[in-house]
VEXDREN-2710 file (C-alpha; in Angstrom, 1 decimal):
% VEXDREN-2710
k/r/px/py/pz
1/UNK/11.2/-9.3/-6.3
2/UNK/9.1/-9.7/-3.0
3/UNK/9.7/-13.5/-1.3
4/UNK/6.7/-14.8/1.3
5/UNK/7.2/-18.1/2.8
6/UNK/4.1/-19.6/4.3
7/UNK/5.0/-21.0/7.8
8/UNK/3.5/-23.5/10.4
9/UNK/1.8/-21.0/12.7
10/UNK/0.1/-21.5/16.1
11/UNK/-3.2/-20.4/16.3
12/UNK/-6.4/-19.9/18.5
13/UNK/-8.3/-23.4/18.8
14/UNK/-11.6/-22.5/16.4
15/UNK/-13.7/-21.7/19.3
16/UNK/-11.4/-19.7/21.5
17/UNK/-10.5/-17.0/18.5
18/UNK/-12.9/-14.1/19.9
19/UNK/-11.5/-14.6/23.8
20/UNK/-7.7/-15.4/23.0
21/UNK/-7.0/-12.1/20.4
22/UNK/-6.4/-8.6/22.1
23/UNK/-4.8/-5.3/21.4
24/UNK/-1.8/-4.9/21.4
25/UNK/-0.2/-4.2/25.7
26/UNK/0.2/-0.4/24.8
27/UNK/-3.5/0.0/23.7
28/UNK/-4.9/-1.0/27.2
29/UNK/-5.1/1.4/30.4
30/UNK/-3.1/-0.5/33.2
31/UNK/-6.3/-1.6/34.8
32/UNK/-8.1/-2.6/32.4
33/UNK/-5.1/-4.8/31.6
34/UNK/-5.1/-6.7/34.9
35/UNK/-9.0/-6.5/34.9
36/UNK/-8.8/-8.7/31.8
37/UNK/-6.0/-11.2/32.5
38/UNK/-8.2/-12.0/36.0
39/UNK/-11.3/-12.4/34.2
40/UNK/-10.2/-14.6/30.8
41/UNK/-7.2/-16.8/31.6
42/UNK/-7.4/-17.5/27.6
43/UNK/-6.3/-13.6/26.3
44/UNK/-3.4/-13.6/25.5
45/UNK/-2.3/-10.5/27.5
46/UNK/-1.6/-13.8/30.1
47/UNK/1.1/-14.6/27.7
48/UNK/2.5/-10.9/27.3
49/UNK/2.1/-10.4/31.1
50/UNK/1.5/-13.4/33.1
51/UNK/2.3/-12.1/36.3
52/UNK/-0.2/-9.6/36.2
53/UNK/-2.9/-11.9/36.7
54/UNK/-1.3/-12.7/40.2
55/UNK/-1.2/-8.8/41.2
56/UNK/2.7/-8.7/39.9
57/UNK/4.7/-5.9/37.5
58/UNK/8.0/-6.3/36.3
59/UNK/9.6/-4.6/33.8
60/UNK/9.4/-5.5/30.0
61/UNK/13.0/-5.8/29.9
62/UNK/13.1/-8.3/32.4
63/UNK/14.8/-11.5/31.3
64/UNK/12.8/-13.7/34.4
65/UNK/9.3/-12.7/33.0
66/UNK/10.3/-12.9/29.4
67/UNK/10.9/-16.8/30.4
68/UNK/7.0/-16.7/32.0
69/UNK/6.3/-15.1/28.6
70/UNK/7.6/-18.4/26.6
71/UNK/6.3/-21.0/29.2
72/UNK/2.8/-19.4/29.7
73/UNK/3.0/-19.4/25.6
74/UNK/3.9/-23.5/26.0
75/UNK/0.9/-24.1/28.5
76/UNK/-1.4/-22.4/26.2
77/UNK/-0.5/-24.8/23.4
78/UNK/-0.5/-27.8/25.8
79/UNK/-4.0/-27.4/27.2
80/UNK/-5.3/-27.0/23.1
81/UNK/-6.3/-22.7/23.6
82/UNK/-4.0/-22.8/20.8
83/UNK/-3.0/-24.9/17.9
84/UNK/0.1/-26.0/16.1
85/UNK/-0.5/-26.0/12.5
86/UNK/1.6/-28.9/11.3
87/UNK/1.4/-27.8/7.2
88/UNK/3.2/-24.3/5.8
89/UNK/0.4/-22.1/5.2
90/UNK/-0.2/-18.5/4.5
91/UNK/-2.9/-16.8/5.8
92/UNK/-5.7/-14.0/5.2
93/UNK/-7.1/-11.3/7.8
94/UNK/-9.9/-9.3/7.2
95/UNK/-11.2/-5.9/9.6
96/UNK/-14.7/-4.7/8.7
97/UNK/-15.7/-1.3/10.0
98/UNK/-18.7/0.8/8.8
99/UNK/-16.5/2.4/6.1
100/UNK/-14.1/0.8/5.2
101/UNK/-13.0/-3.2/4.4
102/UNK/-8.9/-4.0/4.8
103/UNK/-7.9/-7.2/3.5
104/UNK/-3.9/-8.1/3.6
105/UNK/-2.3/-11.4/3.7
106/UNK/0.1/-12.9/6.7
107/UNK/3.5/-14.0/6.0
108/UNK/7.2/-14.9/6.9
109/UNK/9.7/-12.3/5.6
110/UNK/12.8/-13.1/5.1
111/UNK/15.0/-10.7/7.1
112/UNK/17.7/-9.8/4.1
113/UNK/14.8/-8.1/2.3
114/UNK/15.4/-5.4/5.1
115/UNK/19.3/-5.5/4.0
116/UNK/19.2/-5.5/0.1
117/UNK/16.6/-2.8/-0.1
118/UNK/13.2/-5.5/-1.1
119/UNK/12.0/-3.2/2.2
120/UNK/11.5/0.1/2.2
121/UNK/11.0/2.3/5.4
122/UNK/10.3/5.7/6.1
123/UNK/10.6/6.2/9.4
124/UNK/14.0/6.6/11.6
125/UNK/14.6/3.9/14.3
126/UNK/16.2/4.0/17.9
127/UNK/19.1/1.6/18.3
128/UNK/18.5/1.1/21.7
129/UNK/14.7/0.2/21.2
130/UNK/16.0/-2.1/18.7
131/UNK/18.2/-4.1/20.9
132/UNK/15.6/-4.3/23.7
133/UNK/13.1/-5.8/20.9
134/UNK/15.5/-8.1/19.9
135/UNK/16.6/-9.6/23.1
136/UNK/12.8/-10.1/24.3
137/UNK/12.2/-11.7/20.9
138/UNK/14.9/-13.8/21.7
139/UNK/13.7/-15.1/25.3
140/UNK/10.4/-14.4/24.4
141/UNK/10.5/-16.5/21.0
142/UNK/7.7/-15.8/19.3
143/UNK/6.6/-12.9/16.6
144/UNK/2.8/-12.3/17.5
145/UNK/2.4/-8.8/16.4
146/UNK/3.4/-8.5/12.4
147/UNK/4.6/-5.9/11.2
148/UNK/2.5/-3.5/8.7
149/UNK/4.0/-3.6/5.3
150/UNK/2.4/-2.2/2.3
151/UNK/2.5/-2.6/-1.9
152/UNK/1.8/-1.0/-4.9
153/UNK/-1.4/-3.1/-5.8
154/UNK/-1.5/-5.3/-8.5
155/UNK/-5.6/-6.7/-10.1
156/UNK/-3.7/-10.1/-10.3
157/UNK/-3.4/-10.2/-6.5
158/UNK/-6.3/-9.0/-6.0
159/UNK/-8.7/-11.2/-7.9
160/UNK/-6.7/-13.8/-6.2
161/UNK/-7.6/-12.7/-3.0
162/UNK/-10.6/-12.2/-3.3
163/UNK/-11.3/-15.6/-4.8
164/UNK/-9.8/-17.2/-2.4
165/UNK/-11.8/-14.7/0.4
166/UNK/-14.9/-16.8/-1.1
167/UNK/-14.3/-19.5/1.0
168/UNK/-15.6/-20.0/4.7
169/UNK/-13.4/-18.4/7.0
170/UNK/-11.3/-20.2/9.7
171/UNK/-12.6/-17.5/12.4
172/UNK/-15.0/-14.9/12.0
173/UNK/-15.9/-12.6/15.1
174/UNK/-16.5/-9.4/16.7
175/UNK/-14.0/-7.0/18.5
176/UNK/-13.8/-3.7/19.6
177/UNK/-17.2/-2.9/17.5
178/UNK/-15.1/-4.8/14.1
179/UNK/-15.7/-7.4/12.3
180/UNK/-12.8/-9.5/11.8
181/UNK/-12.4/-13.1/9.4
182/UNK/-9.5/-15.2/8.7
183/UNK/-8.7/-18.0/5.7
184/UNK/-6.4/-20.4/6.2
185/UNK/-4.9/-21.1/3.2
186/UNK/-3.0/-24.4/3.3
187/UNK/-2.9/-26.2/-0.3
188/UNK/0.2/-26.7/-1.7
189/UNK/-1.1/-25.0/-5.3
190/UNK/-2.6/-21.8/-3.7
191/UNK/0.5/-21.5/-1.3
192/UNK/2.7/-21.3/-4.5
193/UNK/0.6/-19.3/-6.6
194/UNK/0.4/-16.5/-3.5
195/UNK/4.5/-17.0/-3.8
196/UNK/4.7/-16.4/-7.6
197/UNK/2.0/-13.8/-7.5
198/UNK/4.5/-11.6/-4.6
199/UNK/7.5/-12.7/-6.7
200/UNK/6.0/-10.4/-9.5
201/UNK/6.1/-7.4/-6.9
202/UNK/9.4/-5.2/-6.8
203/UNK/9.4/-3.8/-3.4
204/UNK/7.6/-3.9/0.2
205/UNK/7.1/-0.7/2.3
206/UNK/6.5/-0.7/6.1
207/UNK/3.4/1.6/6.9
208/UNK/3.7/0.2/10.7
209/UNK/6.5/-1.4/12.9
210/UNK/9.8/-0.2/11.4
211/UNK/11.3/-1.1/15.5
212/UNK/9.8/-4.4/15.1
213/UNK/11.5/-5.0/11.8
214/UNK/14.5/-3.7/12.6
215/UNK/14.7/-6.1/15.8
216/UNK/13.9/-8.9/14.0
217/UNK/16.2/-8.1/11.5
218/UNK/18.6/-7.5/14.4
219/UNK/18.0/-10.7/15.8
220/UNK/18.6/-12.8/12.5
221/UNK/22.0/-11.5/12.2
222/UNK/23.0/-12.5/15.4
223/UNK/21.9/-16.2/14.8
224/UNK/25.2/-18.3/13.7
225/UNK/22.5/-21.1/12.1
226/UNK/20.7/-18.8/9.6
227/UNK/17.9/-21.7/8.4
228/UNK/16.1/-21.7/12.1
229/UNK/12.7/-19.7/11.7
230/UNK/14.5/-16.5/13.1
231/UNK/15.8/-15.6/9.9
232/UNK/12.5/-14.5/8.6
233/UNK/9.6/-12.3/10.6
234/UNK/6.0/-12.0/10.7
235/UNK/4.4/-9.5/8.6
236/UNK/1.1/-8.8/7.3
237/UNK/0.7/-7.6/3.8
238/UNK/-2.1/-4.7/2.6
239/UNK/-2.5/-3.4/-1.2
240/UNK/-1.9/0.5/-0.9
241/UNK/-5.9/0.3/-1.6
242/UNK/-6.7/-2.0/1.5
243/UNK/-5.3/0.6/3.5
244/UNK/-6.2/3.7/4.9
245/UNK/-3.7/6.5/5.2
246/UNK/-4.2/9.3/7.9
247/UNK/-2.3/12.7/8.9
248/UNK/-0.8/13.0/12.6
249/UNK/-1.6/16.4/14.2
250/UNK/0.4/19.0/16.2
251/UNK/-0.2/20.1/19.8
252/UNK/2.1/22.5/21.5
253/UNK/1.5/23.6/25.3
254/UNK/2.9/27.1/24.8
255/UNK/3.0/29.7/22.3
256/UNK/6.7/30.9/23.0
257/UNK/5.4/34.0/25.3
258/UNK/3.6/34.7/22.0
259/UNK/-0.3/36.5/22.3
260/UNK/-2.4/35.5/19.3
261/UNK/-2.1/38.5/17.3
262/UNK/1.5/38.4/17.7
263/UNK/1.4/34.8/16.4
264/UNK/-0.7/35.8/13.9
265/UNK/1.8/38.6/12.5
266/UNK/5.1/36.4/12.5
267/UNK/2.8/33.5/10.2
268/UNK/1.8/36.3/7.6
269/UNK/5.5/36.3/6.0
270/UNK/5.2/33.0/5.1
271/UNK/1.5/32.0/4.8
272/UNK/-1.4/33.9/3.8
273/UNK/-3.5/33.7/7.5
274/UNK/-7.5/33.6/7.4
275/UNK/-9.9/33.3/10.7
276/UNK/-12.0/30.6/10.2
277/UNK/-16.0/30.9/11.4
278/UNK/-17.2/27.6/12.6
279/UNK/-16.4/25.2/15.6
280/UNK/-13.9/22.4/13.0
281/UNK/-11.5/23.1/10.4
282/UNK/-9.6/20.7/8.3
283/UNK/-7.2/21.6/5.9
284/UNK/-8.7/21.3/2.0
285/UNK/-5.1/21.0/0.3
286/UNK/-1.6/20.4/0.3
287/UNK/0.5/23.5/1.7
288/UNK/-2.5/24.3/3.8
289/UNK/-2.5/24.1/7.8
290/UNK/-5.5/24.6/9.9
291/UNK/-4.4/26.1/13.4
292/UNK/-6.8/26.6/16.7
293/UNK/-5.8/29.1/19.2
294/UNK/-7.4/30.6/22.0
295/UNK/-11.3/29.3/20.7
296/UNK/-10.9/30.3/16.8
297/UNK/-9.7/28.3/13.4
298/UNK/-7.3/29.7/11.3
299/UNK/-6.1/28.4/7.8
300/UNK/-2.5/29.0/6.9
301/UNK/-1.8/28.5/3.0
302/UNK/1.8/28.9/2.5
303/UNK/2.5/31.5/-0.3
304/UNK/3.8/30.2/-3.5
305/UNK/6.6/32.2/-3.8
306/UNK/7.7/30.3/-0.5
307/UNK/6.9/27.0/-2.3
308/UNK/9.7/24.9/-3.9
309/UNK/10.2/21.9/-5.6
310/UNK/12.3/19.7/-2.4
311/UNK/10.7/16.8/-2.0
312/UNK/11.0/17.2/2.0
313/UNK/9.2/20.6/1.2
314/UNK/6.0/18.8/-0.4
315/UNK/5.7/17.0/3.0
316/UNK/3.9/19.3/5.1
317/UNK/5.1/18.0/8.6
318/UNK/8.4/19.1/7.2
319/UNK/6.5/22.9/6.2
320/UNK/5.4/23.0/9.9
321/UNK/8.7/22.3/11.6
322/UNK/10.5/24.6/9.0
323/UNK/7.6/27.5/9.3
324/UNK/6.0/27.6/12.1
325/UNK/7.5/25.3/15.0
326/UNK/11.1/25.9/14.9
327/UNK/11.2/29.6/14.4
328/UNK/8.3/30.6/16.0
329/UNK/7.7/28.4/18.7
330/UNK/11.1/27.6/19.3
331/UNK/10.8/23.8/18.9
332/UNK/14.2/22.7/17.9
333/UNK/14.2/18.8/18.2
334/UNK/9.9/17.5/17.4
335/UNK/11.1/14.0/18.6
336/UNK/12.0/15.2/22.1
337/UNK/10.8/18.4/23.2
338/UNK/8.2/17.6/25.8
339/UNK/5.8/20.4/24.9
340/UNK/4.8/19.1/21.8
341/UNK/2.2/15.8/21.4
342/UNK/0.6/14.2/18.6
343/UNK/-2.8/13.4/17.3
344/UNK/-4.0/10.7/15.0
345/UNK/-6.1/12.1/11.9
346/UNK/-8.9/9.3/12.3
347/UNK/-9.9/11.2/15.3
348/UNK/-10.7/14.6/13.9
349/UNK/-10.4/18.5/14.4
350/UNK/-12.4/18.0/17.3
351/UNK/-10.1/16.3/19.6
352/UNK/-8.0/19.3/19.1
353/UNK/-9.8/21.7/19.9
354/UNK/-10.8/19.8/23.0
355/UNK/-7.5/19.6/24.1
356/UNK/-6.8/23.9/23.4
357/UNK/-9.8/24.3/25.2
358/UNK/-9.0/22.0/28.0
359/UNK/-6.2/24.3/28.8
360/UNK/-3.7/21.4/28.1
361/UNK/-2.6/23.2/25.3
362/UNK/-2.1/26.7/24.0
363/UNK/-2.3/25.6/20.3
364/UNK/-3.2/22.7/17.6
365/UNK/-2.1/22.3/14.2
366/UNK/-4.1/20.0/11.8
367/UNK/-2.4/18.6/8.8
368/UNK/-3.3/17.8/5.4
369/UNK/-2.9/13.9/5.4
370/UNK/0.5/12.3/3.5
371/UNK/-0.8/10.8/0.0
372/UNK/-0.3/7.5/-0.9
373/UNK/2.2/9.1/-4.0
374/UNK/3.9/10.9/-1.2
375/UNK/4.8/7.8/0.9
376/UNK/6.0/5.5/-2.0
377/UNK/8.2/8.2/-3.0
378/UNK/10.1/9.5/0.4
379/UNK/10.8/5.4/0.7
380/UNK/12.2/4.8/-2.4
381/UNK/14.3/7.8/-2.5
382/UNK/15.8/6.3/1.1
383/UNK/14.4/9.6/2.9
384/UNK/13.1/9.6/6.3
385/UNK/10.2/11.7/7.6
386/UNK/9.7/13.5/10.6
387/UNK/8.0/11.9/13.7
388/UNK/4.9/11.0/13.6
389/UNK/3.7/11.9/10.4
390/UNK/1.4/8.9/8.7
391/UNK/-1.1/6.9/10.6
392/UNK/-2.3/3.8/9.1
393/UNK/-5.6/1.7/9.5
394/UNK/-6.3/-0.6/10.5
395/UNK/-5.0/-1.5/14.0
396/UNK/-4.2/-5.0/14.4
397/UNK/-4.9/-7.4/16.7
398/UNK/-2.0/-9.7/19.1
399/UNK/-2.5/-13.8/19.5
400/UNK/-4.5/-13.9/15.6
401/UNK/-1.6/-16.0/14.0
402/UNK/1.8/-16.6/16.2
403/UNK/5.2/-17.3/14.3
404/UNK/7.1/-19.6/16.8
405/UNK/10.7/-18.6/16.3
406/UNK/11.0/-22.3/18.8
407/UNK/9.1/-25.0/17.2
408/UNK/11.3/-27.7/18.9
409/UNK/10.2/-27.1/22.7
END
């Protein structure tokens, strides 16, 4: 049983949404961060990084800025850029792109769902990236980034949603080419129906933000008074269908001392090898990789009498590593070895052969992406995948709906 607790968020004031939201820090170049901050005192990359706007760095770790983090966050509620809701609500997002509509709704978790098993991950965390997350949440005091958790989709949420969608939006804007709307959903009937609706739903899976939970989680456990807001976390909450699942591609910047052909011959034990004509190729199927080397395609379907029933051998970031990275080009450990990167899916075949051809690269692999089926079932078995293997859309924005883990200042 899934429990969401609406919660007194701070938001934009109505008619500073479009110039408070941003990406999150990590999606910005460094000067196009400090460009911003000068130009719009009401983004809130002020409040992530307020000395920037005064030509300053520091270190995201540092306990001094952290505390500029919390009082630029008080000074933007005191001038009114944004607004204390005084009611518990819940909340609904909305990203509109050319191809796609992802609707989810925004909620407190409580942070023993990540304990008792209500949340499922898939995705191995660093316990040193946790602490660091949890002692900036803990200066810092505020969750503005939720974490990305998905469900099994039900039509009685749905139909919910989308009558309550009807309405007219709190906020509705443009960013980065999107359209993006948000309901607030404050009557005390709705608020419970959304509750009883969850409660109906077994389990929760992170698609994005398994350090952020983890942090939070953290963070909760270390509080001796376990009713103050830091208990629970902010999350947003997409139907499997509301979301879009990508693959995350290979690059490696040598082949081993390995010529193509040579390549070539050590793939043919284990995959039936094909040349490719034609400037793209994606893989059509599971069990097949596409590979570009040296300006030509190649599709690697691995033979069946290779195949086996494993579930981490139906993943086919684990039939890479197993195949074709570890004993051919000798990458041992794909979380650290610094000649391998990564690719999102959403942005094609074509960005790796760009990076072959650049010369950054020797060779690309592109994966066939990880099925919906596929993710719910490595979670609820417990296992964990390799690094970097599902890319979700969309990509949220920061400053949309704040969970103040301080509401007395």
């Amino acid at each position: 049983m899934v429990a969401l607790f609406p919660f007194k968020g701070v938001l934009p004031a109505k008619d500073k949404v479009s110039s408070v939201v941003s990406r999150p820090f990590d999606k910005y170049a460094p000067d196009e961060v400090v460009a911003e901050v000068r130009k719009n005192p009401d983004s809130f990359l002020n409040i992530i990084k307020p000395e920037l706007a005064d030509g300053k760095k520091t270190r995201p770790d540092n306990p001094e800025a952290q505390k500029k983090s919390r009082e630029k966050f008080l000074s933007f509620v005191e001038r009114g850029t944004l607004k204390r809701q005084t009611t518990e609500q819940f909340y609904i997002y909305r990203q509109v792109k050319t191809d796609f509509v992802y609707t989810g709704i925004i909620a407190a978790i409580d942070a023993t769902a990540y304990r008792d098993g209500t949340i499922k991950i898939h995705e191995q965390t660093l316990s040193k990236k946790e602490e660091k997350l949890k002692d900036y949440l803990q200066v810092v005091g505020i969750n503005a980034e939720p974490v990305m958790f998905t469900y099994q989709h039900r039509s009685s949420v749905d139909d919910m949603v989308r009558r309550l969608t009807e309405n007219v939006p709190y906020a509705d804007f443009n960013f980065d080419g999107k359209q993006h709307l948000f309901w607030v959903i404050d009557e005390p009937e709705t608020v419970e129906e959304i509750k009883n609706k969850f409660r109906e739903i077994g389990n929760v899976y992170v698609a994005d933000g398994h350090h952020r939970s983890a942090s939070s989680v953290l963070l909760a456990e270390s509080m001796d008074d376990k009713s103050t807001p830091s208990s629970r976390f902010l999350g947003i909450f997409f139907p499997d269908h509301n979301l879009q699942l990508f693959e995350f591609n290979r690059l490696v910047k040598d082949s081993n001392g390995l010529s193509t052909e040579e390549m070539l011959s050590e793939l043919s034990g284990d995959f039936i090898v094909e040349q490719i004509p034609g400037n793209i190729y994606k893989p059509r199927h599971l069990h097949e990789i596409s590979m570009y080397r040296e300006g030509n395609w190649y599709s690697l379907k691995l033979r069946p009498d290779r195949q086996n029933d494993q579930l981490s051998d139906k993943l086919d970031a684990n039939l890479l590593s197993k195949h074709i990275l570890d004993p051919v080009l000798g990458v041992k450990d794909l979380r650290n070895d610094p000649r391998v990167d990564f690719v999102s899916g959403i942005k094609g075949p074509e960005a790796l052969r760009e990076l072959v051809d650049s010369g950054k690269f020797a060779v690309a692999f592109a994966l066939f992406p990880v099925s919906f089926e596929q993710f719910f079932a490595f979670s609820d078995k417990g296992k964990i995948m390799p690094p970097k293997t599902t890319w979700f859309e969309p990509k949220l924005l920061n400053g949309l709906v704040i969970y103040d883990l301080e509401p007395k200042d």
